[in-house]
C-alpha positions as CSV (number, residue, x, y, z in Angstrom):
1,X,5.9,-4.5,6.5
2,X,7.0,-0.9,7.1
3,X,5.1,0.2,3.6
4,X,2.2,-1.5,4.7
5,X,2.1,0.2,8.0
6,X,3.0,3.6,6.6
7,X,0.2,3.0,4.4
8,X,-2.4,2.0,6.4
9,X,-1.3,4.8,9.2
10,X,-1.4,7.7,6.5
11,X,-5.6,5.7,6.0
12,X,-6.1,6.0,9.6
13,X,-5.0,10.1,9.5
14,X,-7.2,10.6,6.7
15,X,-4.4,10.6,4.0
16,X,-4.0,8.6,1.0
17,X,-0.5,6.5,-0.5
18,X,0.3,4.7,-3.0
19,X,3.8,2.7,-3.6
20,X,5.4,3.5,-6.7
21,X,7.5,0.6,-7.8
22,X,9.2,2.3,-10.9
23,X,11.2,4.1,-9.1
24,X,13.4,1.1,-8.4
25,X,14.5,1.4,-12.3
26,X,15.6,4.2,-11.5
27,X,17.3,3.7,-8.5
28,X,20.6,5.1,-9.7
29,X,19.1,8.6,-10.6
30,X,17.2,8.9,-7.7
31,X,19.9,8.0,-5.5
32,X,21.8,10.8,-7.0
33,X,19.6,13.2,-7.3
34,X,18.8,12.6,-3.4
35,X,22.3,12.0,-2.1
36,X,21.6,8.3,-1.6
37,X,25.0,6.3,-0.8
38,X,25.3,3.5,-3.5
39,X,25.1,0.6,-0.5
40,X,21.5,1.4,0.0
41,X,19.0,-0.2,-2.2
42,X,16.0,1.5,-3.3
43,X,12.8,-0.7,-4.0
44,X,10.2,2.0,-4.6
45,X,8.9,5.5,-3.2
46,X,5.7,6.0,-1.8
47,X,4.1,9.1,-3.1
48,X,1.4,10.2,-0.3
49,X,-1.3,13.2,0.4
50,X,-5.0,14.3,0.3
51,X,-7.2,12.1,-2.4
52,X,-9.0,14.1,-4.6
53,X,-12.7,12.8,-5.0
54,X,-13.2,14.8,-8.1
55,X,-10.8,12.6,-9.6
56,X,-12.1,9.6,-11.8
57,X,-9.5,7.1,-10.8
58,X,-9.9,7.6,-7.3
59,X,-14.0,7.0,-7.8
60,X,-13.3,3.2,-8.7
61,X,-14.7,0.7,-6.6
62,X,-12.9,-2.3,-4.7
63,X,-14.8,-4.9,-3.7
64,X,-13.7,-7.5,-1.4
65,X,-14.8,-11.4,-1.3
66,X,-15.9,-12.6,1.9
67,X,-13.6,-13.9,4.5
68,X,-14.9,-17.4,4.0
69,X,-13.6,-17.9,0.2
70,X,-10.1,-16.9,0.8
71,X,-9.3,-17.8,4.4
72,X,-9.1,-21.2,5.8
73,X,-8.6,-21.9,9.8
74,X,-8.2,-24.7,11.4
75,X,-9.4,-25.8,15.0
76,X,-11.4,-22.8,14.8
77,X,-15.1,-23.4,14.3
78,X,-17.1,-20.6,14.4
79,X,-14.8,-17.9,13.5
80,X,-16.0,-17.0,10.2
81,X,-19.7,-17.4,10.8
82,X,-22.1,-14.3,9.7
83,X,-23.9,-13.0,12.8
């Protein structure tokens, strides 16, 4: 939940984030190399900053389905209606 809120607080400054799982194979060197006591696990890193819009990869589009094909309430008619 922290990443998740780091993440979507760097969004809301105008920054961008990504998680970067593979440093979790390499925990060991990147605990050393940082100091890191061995009793601390490391998962991933998240590498953050200004996009660049010039880039290709940061030009792909993500498109979302609606709310209605991958929610389901109960005893809540209504919620989901279009306006």
């Amino acid at each position: 939940m922290y990443a998740q809120n780091f993440l979507l607080s760097l969004a809301a400054r105008g920054l961008a984030g990504i998680p970067q799982t593979i440093l979790g194979v390499y925990a060991d060197t990147v605990r050393e190399f940082l100091g890191v006591p061995e009793e601390l696990k490391l998962l991933f890193g998240i590498s953050f900053g200004t996009a660049d819009p010039a880039v290709p990869v940061n030009a792909v589009g993500r498109e979302r389905v609606p709310l209605q094909q991958s929610v389901v309430l109960h005893d809540t008619p209504g919620v989901l209606d279009r306006e």
